[in-house]
HTML snippet that shows the backbone in 3Dmol.js (N, CA, C, O; Angstrom):
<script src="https://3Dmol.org/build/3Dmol-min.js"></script>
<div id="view" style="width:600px;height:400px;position:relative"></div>
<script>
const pdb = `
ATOM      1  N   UNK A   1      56.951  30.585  74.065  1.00  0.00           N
ATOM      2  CA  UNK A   1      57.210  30.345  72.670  1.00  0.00           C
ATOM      3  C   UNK A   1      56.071  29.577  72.007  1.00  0.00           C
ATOM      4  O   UNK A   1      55.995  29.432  70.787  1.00  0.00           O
ATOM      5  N   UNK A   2      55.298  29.153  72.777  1.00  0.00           N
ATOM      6  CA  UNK A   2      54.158  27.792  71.985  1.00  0.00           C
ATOM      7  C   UNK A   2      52.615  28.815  72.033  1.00  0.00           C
ATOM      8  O   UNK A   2      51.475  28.501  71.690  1.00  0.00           O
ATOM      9  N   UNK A   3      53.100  30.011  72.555  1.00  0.00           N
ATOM     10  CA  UNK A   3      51.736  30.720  72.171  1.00  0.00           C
ATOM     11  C   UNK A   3      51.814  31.382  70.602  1.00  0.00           C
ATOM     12  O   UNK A   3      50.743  31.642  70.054  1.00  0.00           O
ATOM     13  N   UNK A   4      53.159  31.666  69.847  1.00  0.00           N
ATOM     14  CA  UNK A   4      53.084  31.793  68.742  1.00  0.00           C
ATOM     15  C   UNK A   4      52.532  31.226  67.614  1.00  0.00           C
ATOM     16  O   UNK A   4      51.785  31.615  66.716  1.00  0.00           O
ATOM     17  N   UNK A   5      53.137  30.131  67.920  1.00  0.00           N
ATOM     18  CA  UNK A   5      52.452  29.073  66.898  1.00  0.00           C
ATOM     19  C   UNK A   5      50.786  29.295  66.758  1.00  0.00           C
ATOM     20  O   UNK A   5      50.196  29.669  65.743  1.00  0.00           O
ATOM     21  N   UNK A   6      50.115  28.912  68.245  1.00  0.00           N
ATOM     22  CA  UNK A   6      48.774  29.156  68.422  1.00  0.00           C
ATOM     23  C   UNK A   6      48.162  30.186  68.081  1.00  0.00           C
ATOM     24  O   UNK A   6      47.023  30.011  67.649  1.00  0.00           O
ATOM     25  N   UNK A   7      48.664  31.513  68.150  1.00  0.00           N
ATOM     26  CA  UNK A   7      48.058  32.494  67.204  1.00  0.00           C
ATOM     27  C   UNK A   7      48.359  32.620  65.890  1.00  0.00           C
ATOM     28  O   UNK A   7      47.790  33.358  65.087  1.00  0.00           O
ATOM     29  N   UNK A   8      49.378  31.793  65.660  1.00  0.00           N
ATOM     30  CA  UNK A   8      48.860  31.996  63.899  1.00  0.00           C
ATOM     31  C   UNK A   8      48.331  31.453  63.511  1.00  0.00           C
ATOM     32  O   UNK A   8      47.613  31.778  62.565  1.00  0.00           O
ATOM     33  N   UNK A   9      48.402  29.825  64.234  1.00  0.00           N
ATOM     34  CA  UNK A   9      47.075  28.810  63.700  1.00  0.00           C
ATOM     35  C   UNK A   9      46.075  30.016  64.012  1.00  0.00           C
ATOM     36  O   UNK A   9      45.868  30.753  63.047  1.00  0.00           O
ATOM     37  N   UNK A  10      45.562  30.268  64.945  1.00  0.00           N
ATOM     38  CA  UNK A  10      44.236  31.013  64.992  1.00  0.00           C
ATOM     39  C   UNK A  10      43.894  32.063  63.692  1.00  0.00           C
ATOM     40  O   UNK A  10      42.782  32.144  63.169  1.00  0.00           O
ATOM     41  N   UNK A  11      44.809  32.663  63.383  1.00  0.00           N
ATOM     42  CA  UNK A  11      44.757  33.595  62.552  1.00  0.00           C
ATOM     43  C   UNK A  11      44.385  33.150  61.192  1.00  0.00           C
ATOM     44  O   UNK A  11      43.721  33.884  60.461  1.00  0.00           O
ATOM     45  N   UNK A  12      44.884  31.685  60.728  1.00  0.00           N
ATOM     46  CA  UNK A  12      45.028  30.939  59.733  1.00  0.00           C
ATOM     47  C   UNK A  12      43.558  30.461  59.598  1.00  0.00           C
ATOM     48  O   UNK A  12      42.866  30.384  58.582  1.00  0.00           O
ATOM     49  N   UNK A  13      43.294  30.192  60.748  1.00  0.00           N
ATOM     50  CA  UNK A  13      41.801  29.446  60.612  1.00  0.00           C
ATOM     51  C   UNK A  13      40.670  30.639  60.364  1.00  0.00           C
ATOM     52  O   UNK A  13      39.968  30.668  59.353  1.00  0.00           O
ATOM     53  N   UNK A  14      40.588  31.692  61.516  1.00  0.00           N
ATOM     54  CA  UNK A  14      40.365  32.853  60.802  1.00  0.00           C
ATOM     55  C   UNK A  14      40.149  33.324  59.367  1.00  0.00           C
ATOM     56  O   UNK A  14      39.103  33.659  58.811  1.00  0.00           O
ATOM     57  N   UNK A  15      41.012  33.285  59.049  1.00  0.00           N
ATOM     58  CA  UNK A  15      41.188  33.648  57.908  1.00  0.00           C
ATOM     59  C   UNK A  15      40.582  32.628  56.477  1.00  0.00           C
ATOM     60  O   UNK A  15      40.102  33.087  55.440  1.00  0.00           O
ATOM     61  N   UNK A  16      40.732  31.537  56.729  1.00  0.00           N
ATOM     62  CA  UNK A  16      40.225  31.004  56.094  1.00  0.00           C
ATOM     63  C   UNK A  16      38.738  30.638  56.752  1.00  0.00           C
ATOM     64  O   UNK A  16      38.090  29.798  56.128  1.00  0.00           O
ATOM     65  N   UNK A  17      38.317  31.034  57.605  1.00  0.00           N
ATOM     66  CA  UNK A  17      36.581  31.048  57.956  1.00  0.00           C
ATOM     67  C   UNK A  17      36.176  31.832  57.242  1.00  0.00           C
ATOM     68  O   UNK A  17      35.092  31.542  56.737  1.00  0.00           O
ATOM     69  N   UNK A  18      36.836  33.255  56.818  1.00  0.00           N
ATOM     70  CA  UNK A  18      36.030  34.123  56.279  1.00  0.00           C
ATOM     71  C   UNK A  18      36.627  33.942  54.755  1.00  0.00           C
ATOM     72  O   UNK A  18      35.886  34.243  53.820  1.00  0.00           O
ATOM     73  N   UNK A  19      37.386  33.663  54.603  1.00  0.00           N
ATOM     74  CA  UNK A  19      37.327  33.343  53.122  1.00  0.00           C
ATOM     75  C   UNK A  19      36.392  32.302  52.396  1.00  0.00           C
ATOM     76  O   UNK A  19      35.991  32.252  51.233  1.00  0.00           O
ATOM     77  N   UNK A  20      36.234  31.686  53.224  1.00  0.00           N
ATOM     78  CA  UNK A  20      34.753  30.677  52.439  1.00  0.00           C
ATOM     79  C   UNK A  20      33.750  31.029  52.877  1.00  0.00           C
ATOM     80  O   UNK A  20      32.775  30.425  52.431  1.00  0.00           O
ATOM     81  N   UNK A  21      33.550  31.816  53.623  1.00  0.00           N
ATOM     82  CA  UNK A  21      32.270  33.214  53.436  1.00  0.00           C
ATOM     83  C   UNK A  21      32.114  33.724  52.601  1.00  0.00           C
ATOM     84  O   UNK A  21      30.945  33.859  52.242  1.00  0.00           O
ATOM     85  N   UNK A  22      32.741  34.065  52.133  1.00  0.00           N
ATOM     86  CA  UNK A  22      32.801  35.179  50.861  1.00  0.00           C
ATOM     87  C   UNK A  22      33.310  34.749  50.012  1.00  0.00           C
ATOM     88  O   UNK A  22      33.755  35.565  49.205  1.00  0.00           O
ATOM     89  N   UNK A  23      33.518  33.318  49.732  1.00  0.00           N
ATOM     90  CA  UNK A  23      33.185  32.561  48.430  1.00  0.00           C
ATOM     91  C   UNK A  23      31.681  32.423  48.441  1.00  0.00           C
ATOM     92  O   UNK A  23      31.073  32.778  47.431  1.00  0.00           O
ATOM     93  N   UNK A  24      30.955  31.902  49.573  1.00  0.00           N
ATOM     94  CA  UNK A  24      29.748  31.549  49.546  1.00  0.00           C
ATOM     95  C   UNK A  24      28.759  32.700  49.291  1.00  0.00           C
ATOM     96  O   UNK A  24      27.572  32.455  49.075  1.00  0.00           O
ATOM     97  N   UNK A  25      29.120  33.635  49.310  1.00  0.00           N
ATOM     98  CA  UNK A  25      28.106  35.292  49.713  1.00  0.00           C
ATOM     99  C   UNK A  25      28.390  35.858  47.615  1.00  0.00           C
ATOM    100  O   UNK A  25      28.030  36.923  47.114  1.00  0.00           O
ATOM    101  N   UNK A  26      29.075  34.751  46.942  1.00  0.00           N
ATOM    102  CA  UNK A  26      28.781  35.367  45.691  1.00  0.00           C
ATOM    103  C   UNK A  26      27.657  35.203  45.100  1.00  0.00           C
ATOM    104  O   UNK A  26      26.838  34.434  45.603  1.00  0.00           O
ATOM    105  N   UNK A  27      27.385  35.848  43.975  1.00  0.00           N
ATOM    106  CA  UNK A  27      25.834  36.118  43.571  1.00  0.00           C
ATOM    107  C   UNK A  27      25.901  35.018  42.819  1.00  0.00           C
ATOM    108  O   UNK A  27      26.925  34.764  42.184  1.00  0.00           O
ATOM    109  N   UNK A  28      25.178  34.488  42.801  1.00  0.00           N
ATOM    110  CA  UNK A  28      24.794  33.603  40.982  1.00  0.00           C
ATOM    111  C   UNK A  28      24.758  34.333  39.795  1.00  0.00           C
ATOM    112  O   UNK A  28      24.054  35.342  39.791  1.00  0.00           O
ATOM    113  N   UNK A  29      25.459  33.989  38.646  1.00  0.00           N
ATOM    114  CA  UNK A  29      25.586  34.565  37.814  1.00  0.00           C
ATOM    115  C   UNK A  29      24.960  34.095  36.671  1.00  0.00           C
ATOM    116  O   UNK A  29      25.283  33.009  36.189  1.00  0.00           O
ATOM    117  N   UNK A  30      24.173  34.734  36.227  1.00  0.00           N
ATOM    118  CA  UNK A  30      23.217  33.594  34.882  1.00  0.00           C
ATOM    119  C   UNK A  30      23.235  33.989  33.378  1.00  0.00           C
ATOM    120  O   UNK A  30      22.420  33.889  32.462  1.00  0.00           O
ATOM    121  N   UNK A  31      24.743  34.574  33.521  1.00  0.00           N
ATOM    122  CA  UNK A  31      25.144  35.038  32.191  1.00  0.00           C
ATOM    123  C   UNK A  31      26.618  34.293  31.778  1.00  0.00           C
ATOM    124  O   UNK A  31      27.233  34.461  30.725  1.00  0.00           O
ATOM    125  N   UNK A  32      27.097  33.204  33.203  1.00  0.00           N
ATOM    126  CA  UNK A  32      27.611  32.315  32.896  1.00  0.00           C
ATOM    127  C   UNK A  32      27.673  31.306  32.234  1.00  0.00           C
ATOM    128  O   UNK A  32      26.526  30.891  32.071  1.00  0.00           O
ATOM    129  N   UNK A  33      28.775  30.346  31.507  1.00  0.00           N
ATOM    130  CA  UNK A  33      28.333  29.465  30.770  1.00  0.00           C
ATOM    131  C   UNK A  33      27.713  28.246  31.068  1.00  0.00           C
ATOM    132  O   UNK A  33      28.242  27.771  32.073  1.00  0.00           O
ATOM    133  N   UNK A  34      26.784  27.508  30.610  1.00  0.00           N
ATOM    134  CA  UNK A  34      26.525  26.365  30.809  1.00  0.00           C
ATOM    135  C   UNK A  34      27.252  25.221  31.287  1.00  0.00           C
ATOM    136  O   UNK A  34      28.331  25.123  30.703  1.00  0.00           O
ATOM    137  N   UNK A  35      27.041  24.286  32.174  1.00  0.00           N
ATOM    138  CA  UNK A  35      28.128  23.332  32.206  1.00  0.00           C
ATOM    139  C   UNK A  35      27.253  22.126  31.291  1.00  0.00           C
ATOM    140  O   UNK A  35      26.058  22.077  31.002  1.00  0.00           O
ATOM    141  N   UNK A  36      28.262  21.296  31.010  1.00  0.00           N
ATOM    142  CA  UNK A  36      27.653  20.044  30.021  1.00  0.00           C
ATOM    143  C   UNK A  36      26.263  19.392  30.790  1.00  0.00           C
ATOM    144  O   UNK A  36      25.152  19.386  30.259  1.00  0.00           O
ATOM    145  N   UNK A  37      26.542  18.886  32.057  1.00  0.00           N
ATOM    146  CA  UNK A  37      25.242  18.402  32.517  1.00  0.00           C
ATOM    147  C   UNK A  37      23.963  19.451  32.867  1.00  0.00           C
ATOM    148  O   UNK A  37      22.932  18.931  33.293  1.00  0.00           O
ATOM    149  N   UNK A  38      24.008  20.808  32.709  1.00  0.00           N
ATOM    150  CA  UNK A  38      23.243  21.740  33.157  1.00  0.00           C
ATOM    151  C   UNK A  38      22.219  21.579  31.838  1.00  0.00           C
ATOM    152  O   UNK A  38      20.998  21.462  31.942  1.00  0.00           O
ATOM    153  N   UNK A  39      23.299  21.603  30.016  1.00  0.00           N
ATOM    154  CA  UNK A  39      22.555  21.382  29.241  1.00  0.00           C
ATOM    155  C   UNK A  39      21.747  20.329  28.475  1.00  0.00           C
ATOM    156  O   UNK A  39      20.788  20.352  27.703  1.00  0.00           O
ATOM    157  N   UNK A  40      22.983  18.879  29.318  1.00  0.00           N
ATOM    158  CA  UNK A  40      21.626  17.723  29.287  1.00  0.00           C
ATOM    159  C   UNK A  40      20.275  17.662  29.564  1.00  0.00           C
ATOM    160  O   UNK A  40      19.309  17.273  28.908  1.00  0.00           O
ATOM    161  N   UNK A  41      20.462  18.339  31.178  1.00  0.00           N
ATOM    162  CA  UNK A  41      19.341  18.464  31.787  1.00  0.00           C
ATOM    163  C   UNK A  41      17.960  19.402  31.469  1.00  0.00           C
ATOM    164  O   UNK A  41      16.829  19.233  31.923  1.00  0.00           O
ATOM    165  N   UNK A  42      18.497  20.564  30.429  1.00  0.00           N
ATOM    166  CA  UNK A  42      17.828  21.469  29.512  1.00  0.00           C
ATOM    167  C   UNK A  42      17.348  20.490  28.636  1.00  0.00           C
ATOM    168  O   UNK A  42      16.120  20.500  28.716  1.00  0.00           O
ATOM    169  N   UNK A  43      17.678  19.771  27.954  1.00  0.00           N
ATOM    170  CA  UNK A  43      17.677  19.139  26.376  1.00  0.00           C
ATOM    171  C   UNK A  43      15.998  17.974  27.284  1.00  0.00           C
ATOM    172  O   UNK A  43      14.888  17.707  26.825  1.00  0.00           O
ATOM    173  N   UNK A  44      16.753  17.566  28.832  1.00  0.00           N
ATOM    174  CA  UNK A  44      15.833  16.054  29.375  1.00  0.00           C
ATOM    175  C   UNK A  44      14.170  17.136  29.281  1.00  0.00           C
ATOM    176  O   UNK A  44      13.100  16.702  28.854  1.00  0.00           O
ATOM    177  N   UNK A  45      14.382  18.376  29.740  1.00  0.00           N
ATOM    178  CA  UNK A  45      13.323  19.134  30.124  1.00  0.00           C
ATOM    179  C   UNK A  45      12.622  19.398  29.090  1.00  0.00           C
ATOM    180  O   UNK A  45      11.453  19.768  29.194  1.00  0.00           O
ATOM    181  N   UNK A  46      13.061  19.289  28.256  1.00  0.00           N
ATOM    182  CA  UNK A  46      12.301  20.061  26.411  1.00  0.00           C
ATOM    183  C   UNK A  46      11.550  18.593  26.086  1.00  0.00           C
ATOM    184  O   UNK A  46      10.346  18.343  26.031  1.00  0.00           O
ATOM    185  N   UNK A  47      12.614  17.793  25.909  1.00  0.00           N
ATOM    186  CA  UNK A  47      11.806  16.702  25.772  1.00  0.00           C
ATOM    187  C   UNK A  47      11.008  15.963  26.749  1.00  0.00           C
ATOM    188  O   UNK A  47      10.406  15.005  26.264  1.00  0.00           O
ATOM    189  N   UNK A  48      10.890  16.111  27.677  1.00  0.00           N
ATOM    190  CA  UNK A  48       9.928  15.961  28.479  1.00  0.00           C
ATOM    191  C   UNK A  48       8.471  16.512  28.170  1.00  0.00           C
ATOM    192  O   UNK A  48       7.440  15.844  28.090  1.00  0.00           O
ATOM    193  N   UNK A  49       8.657  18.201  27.978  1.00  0.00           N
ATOM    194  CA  UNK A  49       7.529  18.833  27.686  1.00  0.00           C
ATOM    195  C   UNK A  49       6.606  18.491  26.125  1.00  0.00           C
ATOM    196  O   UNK A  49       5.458  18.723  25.746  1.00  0.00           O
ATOM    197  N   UNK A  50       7.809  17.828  25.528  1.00  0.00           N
ATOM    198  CA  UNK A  50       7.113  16.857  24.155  1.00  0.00           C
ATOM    199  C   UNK A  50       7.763  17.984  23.131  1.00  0.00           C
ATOM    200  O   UNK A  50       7.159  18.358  22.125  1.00  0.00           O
ATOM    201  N   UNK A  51       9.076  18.482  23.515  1.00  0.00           N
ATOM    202  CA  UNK A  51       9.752  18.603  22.069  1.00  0.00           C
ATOM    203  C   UNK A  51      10.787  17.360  21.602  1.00  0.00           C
ATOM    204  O   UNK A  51      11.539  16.644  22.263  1.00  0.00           O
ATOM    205  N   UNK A  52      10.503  17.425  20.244  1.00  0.00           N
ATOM    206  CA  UNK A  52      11.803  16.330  19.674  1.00  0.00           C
ATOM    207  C   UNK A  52      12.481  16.958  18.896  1.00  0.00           C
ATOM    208  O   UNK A  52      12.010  17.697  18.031  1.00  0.00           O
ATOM    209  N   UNK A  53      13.460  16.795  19.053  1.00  0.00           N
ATOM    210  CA  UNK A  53      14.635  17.628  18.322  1.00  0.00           C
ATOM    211  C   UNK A  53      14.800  16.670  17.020  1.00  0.00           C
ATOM    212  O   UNK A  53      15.039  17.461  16.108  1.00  0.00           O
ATOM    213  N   UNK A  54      14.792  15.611  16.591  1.00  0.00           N
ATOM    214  CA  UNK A  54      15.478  14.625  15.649  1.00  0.00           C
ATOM    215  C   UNK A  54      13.880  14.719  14.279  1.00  0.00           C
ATOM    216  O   UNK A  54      14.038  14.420  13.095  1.00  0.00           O
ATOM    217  N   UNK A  55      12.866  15.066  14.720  1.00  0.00           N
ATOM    218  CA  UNK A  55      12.455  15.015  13.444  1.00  0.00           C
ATOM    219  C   UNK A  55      11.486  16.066  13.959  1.00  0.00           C
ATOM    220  O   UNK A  55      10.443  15.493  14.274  1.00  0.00           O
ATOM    221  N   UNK A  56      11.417  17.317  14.162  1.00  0.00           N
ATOM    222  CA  UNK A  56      10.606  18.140  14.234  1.00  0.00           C
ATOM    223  C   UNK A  56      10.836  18.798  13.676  1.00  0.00           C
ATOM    224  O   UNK A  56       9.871  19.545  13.837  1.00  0.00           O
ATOM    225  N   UNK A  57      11.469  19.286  12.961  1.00  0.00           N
ATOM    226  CA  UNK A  57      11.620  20.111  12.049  1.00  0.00           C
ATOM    227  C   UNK A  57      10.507  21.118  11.146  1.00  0.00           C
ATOM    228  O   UNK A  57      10.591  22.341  11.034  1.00  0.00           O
ATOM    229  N   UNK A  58       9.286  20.077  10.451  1.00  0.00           N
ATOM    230  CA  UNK A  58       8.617  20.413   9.829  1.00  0.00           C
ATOM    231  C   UNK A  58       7.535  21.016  10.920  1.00  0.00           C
ATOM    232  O   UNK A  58       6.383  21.318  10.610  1.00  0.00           O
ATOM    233  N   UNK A  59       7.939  21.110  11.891  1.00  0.00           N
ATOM    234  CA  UNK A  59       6.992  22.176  13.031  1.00  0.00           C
ATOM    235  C   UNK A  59       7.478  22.766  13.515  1.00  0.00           C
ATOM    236  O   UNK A  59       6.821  23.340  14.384  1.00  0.00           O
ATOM    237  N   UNK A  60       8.672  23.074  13.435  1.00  0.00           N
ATOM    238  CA  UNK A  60      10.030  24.173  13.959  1.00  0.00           C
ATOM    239  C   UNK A  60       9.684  25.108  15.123  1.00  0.00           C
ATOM    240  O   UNK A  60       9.879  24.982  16.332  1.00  0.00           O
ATOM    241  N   UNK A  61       9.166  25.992  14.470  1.00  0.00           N
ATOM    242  CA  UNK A  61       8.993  27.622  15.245  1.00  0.00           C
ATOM    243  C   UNK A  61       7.765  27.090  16.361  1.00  0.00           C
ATOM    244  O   UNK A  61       7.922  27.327  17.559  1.00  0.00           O
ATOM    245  N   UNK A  62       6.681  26.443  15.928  1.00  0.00           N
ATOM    246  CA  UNK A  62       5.362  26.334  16.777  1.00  0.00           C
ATOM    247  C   UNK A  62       5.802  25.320  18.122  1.00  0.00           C
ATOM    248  O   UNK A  62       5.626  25.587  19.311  1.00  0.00           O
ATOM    249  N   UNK A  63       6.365  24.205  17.599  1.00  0.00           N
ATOM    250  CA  UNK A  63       6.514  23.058  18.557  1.00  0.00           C
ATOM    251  C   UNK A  63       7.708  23.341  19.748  1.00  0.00           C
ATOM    252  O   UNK A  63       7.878  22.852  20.865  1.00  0.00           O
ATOM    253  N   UNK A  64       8.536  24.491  18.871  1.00  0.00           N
ATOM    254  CA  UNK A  64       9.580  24.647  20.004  1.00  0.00           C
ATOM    255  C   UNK A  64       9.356  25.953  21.176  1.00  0.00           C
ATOM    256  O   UNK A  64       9.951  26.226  22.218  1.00  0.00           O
ATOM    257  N   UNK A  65       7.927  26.746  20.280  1.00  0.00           N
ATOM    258  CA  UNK A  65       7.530  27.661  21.091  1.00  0.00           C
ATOM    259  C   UNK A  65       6.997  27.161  22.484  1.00  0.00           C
ATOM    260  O   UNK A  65       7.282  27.524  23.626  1.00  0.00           O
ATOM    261  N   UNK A  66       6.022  26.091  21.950  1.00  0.00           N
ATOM    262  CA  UNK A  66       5.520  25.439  22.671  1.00  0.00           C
ATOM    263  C   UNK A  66       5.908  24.416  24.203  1.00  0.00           C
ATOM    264  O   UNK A  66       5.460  24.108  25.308  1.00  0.00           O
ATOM    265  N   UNK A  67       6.887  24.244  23.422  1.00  0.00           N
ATOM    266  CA  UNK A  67       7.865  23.141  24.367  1.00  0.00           C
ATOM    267  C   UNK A  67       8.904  23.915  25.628  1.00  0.00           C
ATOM    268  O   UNK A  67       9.478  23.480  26.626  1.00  0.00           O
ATOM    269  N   UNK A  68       8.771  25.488  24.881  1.00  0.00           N
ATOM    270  CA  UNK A  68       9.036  26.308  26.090  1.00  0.00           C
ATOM    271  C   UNK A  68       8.402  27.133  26.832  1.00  0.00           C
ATOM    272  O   UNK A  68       8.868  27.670  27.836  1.00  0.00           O
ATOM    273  N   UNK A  69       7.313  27.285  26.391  1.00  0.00           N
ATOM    274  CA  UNK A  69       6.145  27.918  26.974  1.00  0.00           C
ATOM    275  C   UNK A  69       5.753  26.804  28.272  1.00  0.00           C
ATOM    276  O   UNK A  69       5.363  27.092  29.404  1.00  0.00           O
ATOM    277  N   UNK A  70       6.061  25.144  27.547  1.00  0.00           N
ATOM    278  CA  UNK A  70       5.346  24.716  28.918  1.00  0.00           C
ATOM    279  C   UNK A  70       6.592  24.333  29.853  1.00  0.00           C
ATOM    280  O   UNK A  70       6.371  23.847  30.962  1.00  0.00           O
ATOM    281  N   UNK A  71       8.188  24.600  29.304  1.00  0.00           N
ATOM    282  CA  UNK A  71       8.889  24.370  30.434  1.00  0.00           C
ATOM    283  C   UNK A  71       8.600  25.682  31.063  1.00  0.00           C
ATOM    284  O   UNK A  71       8.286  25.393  32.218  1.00  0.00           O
ATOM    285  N   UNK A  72       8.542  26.877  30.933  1.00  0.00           N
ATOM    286  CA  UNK A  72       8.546  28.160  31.744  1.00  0.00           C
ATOM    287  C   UNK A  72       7.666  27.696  32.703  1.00  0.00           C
ATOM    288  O   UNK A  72       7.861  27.351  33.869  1.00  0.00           O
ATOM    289  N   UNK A  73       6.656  27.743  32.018  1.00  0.00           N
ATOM    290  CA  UNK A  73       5.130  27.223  32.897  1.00  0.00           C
ATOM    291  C   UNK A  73       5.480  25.934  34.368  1.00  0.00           C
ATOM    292  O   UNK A  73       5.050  25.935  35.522  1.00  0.00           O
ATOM    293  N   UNK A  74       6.491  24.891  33.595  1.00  0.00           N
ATOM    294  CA  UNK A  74       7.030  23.952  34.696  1.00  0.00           C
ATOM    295  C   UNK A  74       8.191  24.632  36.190  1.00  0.00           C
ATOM    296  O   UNK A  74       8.312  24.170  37.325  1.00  0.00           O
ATOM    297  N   UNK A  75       8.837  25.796  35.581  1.00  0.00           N
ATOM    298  CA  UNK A  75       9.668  26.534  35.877  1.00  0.00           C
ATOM    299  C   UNK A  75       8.950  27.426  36.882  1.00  0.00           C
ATOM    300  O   UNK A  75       9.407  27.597  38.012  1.00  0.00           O
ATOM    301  N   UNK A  76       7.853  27.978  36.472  1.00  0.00           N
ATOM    302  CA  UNK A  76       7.592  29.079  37.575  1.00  0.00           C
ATOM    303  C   UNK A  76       6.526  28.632  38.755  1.00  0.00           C
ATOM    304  O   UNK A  76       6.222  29.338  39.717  1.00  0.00           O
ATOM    305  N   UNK A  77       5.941  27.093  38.429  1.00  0.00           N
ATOM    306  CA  UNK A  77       5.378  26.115  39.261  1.00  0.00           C
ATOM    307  C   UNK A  77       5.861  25.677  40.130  1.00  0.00           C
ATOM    308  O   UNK A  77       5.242  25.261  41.109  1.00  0.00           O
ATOM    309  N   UNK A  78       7.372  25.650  39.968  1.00  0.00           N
ATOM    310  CA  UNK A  78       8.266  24.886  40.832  1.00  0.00           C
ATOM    311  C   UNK A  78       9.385  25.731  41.933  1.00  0.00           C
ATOM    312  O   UNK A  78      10.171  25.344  42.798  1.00  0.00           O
ATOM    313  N   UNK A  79       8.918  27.310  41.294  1.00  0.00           N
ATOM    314  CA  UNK A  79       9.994  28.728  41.859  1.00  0.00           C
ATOM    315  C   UNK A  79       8.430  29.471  43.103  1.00  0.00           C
ATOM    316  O   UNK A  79       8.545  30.060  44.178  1.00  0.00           O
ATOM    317  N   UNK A  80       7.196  29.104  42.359  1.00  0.00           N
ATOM    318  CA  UNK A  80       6.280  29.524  43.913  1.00  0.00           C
ATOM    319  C   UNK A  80       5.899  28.511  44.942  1.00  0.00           C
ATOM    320  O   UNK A  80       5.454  27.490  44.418  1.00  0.00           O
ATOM    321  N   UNK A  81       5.937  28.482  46.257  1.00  0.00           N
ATOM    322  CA  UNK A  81       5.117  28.619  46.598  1.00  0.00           C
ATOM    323  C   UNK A  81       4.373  27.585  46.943  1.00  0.00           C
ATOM    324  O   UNK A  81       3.190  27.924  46.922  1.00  0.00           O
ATOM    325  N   UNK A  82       4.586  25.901  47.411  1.00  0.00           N
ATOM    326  CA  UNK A  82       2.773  25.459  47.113  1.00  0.00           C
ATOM    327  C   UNK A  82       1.580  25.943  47.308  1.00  0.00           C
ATOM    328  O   UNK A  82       0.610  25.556  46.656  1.00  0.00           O
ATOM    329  N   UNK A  83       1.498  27.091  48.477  1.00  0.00           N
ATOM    330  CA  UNK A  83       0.204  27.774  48.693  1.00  0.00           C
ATOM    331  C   UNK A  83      -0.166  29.090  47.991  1.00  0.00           C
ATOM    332  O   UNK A  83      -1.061  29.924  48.125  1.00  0.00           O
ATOM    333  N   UNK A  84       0.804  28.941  47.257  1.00  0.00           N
ATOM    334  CA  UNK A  84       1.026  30.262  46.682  1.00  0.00           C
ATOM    335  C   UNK A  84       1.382  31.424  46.656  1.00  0.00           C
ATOM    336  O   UNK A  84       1.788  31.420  47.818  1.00  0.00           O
ATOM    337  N   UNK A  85       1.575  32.393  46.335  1.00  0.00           N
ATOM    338  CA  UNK A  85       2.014  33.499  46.467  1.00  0.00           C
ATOM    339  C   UNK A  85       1.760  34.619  48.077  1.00  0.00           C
ATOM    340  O   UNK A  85       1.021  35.596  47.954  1.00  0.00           O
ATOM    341  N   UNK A  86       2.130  34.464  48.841  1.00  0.00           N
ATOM    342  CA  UNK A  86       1.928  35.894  50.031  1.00  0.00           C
ATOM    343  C   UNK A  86       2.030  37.162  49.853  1.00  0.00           C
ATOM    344  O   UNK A  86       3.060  37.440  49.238  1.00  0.00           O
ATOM    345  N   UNK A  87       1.343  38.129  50.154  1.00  0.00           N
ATOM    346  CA  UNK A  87       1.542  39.270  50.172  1.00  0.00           C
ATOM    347  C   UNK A  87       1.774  40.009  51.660  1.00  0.00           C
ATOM    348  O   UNK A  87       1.988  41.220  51.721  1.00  0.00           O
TER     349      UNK A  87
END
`;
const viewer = $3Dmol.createViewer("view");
viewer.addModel(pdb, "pdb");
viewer.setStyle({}, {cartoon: {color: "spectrum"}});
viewer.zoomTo();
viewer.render();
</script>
C-alpha cells in the first residue's frame, strides 16, 4: 500500500519538473508591456546619454534623436562581444 503514495509523489514531482521547463523554454516577448521599473530604467538611460526631458523642448526632434542614437549605440556595445564579432 505505501508504494502508491510513492508513485504519485513521483508523478507529482514529475510533473511539475517539466512544467517549469516549459515555463522557462518561453520566448521573450518584446511586444509586451513595460513594467514600471523597466521604464524608469529607460527614462535613467536617456538621461544618462544627455537627454532632458523637463526643458528640452526647444530642441525636441534633434536632442531626442540624439539621445537615442547614443543609447542604441550603448545598446549594441553591450549585446557584442568584447572581442568582437566571430565569424
Amino acid at each position: 500500500m505505501t508504494s502508491l503514495p510513492r508513485i504519485t509523489l513521483g508523478a507529482l514531482a514529475a510533473a511539475c519538473c517539466f512544467a517549469s521547463v516549459a515555463a522557462l523554454a518561453q520566448p521573450y516577448d518584446s511586444t509586451a508591456p513595460l513594467t514600471r521599473v523597466q521604464v524608469r530604467a529607460e527614462v535613467i538611460e536617456w538621461q544618462r546619454a544627455g537627454y532632458d526631458q523637463s526643458d528640452d523642448w526647444s530642441h525636441y526632434p534633434e536632442s531626442a534623436l540624439r539621445a537615442g542614437a547614443i543609447v542604441a549605440e550603448r545598446r549594441a556595445e553591450t549585446a557584442t562581444p568584447a572581442g568582437g564579432a566571430r565569424h
